[in-house]
GUKEFI-740094 format. One record per residue (C-alpha): x, y, z; residue number from 0. Coordinates in pm, 1 decimal, m for minus. Layout:
# GUKEFI-740094
> X Y Z NUM
...
***
This chain:
# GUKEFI-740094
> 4822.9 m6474.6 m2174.2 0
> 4479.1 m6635.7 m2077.2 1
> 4241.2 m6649.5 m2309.1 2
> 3976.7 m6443.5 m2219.9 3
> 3581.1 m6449.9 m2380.7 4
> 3645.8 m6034.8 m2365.7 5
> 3932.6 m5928.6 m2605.7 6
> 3756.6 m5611.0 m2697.5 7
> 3805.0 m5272.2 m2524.0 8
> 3445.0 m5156.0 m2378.3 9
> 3277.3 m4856.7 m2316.9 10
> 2937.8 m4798.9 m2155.8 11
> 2595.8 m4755.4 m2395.0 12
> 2464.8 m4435.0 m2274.6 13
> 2549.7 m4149.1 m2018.6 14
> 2403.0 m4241.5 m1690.0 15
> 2382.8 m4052.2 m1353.8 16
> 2375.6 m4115.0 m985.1 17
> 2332.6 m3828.2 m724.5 18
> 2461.0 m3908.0 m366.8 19
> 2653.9 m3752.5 m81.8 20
> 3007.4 m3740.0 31.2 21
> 3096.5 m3946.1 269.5 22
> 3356.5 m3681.7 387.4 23
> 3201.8 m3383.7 321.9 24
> 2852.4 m3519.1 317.9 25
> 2783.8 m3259.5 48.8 26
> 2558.7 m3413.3 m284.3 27
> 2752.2 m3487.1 m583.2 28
> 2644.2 m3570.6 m913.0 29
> 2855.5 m3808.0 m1103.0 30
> 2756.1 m3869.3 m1479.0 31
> 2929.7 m4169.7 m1694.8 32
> 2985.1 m4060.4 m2031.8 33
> 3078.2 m4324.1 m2324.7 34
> 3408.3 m4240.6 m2437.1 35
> 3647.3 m4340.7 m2733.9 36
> 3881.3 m4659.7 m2742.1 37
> 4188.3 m4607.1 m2585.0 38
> 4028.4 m4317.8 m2353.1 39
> 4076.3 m4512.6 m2051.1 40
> 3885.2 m4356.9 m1725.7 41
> 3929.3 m3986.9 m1690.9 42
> 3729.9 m3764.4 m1395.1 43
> 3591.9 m3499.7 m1565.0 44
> 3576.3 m3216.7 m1245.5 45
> 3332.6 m2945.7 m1288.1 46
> 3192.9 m2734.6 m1031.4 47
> 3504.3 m2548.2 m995.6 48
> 3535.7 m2150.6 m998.0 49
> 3517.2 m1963.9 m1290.2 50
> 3345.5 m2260.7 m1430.7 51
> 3679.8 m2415.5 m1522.5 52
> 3646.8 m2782.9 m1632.4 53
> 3977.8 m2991.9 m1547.4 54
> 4051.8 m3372.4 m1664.5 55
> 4192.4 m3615.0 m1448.2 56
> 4339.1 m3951.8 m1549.4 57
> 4273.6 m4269.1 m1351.9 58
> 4634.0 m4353.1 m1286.8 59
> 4843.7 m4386.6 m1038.8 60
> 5051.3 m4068.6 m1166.7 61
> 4763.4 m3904.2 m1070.1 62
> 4749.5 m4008.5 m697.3 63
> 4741.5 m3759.2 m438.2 64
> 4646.8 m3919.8 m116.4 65
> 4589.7 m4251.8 42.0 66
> 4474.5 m4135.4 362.6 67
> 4121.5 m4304.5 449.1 68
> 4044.6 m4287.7 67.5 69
> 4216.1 m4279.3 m245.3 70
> 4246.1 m3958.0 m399.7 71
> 4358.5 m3794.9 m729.4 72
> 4460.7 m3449.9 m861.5 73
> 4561.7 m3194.7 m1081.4 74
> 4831.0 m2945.7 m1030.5 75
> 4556.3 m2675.2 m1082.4 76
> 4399.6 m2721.1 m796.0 77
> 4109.7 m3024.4 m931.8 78
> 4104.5 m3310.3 m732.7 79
> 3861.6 m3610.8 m668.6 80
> 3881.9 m3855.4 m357.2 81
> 3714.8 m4175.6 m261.4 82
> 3722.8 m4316.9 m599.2 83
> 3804.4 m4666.8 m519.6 84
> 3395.6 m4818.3 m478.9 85
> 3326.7 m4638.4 m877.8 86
> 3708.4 m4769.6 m1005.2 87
> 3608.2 m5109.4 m848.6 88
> 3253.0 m5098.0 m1038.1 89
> 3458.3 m5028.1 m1357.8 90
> 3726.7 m5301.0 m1320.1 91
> 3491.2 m5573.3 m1217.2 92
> 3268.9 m5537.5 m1463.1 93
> 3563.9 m5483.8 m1736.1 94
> 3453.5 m5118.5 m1845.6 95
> 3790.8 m4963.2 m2031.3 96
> 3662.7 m4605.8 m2142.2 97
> 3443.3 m4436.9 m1926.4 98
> 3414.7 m4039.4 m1859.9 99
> 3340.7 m3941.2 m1540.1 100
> 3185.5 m3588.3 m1489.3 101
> 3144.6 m3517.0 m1146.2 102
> 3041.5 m3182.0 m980.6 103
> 3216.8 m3207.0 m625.4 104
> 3529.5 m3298.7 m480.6 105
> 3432.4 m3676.5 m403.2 106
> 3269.0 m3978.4 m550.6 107
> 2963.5 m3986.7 m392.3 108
> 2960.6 m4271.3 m118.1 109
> 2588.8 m4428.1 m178.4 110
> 2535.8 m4735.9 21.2 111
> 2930.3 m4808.2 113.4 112
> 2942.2 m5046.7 m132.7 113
> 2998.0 m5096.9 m512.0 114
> 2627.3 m5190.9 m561.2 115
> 2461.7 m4862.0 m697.2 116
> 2741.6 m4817.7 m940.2 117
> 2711.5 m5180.7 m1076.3 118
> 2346.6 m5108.1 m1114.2 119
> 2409.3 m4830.2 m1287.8 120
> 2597.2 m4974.7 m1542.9 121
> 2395.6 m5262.1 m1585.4 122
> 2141.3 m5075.3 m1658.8 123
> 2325.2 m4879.6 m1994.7 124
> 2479.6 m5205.1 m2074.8 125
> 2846.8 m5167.1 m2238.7 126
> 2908.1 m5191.1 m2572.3 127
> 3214.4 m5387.9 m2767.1 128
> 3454.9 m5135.3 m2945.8 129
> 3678.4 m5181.6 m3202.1 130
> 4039.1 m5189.3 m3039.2 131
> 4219.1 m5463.3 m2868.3 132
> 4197.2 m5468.7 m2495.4 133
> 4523.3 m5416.4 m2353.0 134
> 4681.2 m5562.8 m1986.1 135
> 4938.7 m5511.7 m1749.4 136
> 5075.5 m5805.5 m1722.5 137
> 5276.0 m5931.6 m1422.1 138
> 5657.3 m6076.4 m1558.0 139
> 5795.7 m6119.8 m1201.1 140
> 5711.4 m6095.3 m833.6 141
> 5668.3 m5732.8 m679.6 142
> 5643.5 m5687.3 m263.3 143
> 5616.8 m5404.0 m46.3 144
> 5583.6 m5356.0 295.3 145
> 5479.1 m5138.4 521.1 146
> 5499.8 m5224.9 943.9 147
> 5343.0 m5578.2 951.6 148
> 5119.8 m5538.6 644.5 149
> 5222.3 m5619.9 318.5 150
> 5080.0 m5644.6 m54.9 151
> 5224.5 m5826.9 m387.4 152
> 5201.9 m5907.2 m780.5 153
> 5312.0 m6290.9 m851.9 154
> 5273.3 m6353.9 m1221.9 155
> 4993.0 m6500.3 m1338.5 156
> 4737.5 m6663.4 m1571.7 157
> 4436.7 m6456.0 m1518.3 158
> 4324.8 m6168.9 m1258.8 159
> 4333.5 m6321.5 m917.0 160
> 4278.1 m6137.2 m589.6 161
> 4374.6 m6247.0 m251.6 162
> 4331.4 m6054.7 49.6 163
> 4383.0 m6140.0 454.7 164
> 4267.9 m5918.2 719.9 165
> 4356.8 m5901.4 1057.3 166
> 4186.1 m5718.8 1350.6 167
> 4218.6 m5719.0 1713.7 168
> 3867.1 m5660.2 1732.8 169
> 3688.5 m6006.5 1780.4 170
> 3347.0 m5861.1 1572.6 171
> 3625.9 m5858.0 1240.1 172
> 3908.0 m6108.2 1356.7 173
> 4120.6 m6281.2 1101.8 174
> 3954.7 m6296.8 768.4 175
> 4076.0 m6395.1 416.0 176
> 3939.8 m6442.7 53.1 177
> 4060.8 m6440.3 m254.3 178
> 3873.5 m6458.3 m578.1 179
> 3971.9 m6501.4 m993.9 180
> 3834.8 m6155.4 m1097.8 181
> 3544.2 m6174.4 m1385.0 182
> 3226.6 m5980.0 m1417.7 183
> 2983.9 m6221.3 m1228.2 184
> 3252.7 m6280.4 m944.2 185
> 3273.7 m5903.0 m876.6 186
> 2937.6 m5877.2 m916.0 187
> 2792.7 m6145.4 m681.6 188
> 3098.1 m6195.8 m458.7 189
> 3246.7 m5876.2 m385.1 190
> 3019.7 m5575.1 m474.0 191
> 2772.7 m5549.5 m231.1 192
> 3036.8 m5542.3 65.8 193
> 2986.8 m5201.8 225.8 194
> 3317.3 m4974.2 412.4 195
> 3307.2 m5026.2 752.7 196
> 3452.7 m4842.7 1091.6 197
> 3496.9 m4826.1 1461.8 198
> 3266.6 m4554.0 1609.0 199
> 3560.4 m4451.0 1862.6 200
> 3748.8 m4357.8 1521.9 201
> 3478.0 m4178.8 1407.5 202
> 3437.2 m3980.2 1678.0 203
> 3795.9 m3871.0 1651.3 204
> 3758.7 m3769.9 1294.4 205
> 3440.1 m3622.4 1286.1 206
> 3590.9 m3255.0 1499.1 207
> 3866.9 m3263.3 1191.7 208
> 3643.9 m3244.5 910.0 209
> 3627.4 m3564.5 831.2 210
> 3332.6 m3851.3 788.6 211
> 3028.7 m3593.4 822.1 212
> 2847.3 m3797.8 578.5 213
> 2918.1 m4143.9 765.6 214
> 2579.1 m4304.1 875.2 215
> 2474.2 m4647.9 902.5 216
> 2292.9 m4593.6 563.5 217
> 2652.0 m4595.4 411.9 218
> 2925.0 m4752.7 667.4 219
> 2912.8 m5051.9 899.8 220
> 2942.3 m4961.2 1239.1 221
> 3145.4 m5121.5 1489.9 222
> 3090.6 m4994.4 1876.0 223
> 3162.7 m5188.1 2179.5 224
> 3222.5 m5539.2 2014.3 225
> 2909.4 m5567.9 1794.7 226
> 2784.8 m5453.3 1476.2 227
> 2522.9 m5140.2 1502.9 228
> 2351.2 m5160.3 1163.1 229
> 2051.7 m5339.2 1226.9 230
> 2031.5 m5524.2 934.4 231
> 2356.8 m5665.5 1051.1 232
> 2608.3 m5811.1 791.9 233
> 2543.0 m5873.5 394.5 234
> 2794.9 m6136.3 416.2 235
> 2942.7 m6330.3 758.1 236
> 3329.8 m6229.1 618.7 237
> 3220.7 m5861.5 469.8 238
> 3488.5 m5682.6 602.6 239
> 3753.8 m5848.6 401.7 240
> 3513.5 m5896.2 100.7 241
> 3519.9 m5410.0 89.7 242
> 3913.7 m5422.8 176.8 243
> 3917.5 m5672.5 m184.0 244
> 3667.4 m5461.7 m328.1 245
> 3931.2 m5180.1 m251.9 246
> 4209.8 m5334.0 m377.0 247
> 4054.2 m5408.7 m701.9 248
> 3959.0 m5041.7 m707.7 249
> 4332.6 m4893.2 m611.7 250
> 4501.1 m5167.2 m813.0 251
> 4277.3 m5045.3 m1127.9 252
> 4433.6 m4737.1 m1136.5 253
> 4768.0 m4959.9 m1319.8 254
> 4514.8 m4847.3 m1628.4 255
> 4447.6 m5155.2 m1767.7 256
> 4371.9 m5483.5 m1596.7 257
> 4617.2 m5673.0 m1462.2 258
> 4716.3 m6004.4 m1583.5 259
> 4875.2 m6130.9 m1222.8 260
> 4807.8 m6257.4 m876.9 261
> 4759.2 m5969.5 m606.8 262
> 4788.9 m6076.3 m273.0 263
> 4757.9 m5864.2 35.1 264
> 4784.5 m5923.3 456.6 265
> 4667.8 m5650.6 655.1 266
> 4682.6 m5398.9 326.5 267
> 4517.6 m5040.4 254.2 268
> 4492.7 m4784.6 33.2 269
> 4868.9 m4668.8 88.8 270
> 4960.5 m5022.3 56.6 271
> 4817.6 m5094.8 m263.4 272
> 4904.1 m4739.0 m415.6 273
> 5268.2 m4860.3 m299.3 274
> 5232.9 m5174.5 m502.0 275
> 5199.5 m4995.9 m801.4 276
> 5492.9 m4713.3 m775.5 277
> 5720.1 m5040.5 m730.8 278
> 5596.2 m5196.8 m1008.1 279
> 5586.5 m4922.0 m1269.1 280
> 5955.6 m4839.1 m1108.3 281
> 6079.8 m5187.8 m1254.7 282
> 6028.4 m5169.6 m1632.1 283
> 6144.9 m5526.7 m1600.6 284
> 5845.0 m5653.3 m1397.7 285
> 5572.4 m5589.0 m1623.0 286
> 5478.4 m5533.5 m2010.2 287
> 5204.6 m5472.9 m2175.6 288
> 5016.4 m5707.5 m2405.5 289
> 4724.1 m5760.0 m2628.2 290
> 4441.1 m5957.7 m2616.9 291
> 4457.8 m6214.5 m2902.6 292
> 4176.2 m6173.9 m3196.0 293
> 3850.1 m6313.3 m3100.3 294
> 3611.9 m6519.4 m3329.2 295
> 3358.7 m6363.5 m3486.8 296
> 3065.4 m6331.4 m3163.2 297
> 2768.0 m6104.2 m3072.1 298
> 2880.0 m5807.4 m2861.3 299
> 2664.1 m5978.9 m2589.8 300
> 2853.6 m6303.1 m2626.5 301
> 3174.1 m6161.4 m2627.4 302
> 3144.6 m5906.6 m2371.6 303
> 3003.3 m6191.4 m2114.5 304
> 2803.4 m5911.8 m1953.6 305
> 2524.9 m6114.2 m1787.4 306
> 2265.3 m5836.4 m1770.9 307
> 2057.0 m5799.7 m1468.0 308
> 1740.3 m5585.9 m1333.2 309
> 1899.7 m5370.0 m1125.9 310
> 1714.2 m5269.3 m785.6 311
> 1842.8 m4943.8 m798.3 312
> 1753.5 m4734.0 m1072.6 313
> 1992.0 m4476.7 m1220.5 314
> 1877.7 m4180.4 m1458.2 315
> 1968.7 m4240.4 m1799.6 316
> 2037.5 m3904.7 m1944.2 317
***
């Protein structure tokens, strides 16, 4: 495998919390990252449930229970937790392994529609080097799905890369592609700031169903009558592919450890990448898991390749 400056599993230095609102049910969550043991992985922690029950749910892709608009996963007691993908993105990028995630409603809360207040967030507790070997999924021999004209794939690989094209009939969006090698700084600078974005004739369909009550141009870009309604306008000229790789990263990190392969995607989703994995983990000959090799003797900071930052947003360190 590559070698890799981070051959440590990490977990976060202190429990932090961010309070938002859903972008579904536009309710306010709390959501509280909680250090956790090696070999944890990332496990929603669901309170706020009746009878105060507390119920655990892995970050896998067992655990997926819907792909519709958001990623979602569940428990067969009745605990579920959707739009995790901008928070599982947060975690991959910045290469956080075990991480509890106690949350008080039935979605991640949406902030800005991007990864940004989450990578903030952890930036601001810092992660901390732990004493197990990282391990990663790594990618043995090509995987493909398909789905109408869209399609997603693993290609083996030396390293983490990410490739995703977009393709819209709508001439504000267009054809768009970019692909990146996935480290801490990349997510960070490249990808995390690119907010979730929709047509306002959608919206208007899904609001009478329950859906997208939260949905504001605080949270979403907003596309209406070939222009762009947030008057800000665009964080980057190609955003709308940069969220759809942000996604990816964020579905394709529910494999539960990184994978060591090259994703590529063309007119891809949710359901798309959730698909990638149930083909993959359905081959036992596609994939295996492996070790990071022992690392020289390094300062956490050194080794973890962190890159600490002053966040803008400031998250309440419990």
């Amino acid at each position: 495998m590559a070698r890799s400056s981070v051959t440590s599993q990490t977990t976060i230095g202190e429990t932090v919390r961010v309070v938002g609102i859903g972008v579904h049910s536009a309710a306010e969550v709390s959501l509280t990252l909680h250090p956790a043991d090696p070999d944890t992985g990332i496990v929603f922690l669901r309170t706020g449930l009746p009878h105060g029950r507390e119920i655990e749910i892995p970050a896998q892709w067992k655990h997926v229970s819907a792909t519709d608009l958001c990623t979602m996963v569940g428990d067969p007691r009745g605990a579920s937790v959707a739009t995790i993908e901008h928070l599982m993105a947060a975690l991959r990028g910045l290469g956080v392994d075990n991480v509890v995630v106690e949350i008080d409603g039935a979605e991640v809360p949406v902030m800005d529609g991007s990864s940004e207040a989450f990578v903030e967030a952890i930036d601001q507790v810092g992660l901390v080097r732990q004493a197990a070997r990282r391990r990663y999924v790594k990618i043995l021999k090509p995987v493909r799905v398909e789905n109408g004209s869209g399609w997603c794939e693993l290609k083996p690989h030396d390293g983490q890369r990410y490739e995703v094209t977009i393709d819209f009939s709508d001439p504000v969006i267009g054809r768009q592609s970019f692909g990146v090698e996935l480290t801490a700084d990349a997510f960070r600078d490249q990808i995390s700031r690119a907010r979730t974005f929709g047509f306002v004739k959608d919206l208007e369909k899904l609001l009478p169903m329950g859906l997208c009550r939260g949905s504001s141009l605080e949270n979403s870009v907003a596309i209406k009558d070939g222009r762009v309604l947030n008057p800000e306008g665009l964080r980057f000229v190609d955003e709308f592919v940069r969220h759809k790789l942000l996604d990816a990263i964020g579905d394709l990190s529910l494999a539960g450890a990184p994978i060591l392969g090259h994703f590529r995607s063309y007119k891809g989703g949710h359901r798309l990448n959730f698909m990638t994995l149930e083909a993959l983990f359905a081959d036992p000959t596609a994939w295996t898991l492996v070790e990071a090799p022992a690392a020289r003797a390094a300062s956490p900071a050194a080794e973890i390749g962190l890159g600490m930052v002053a966040p803008a947003f400031r998250a309440e360190v419990a």
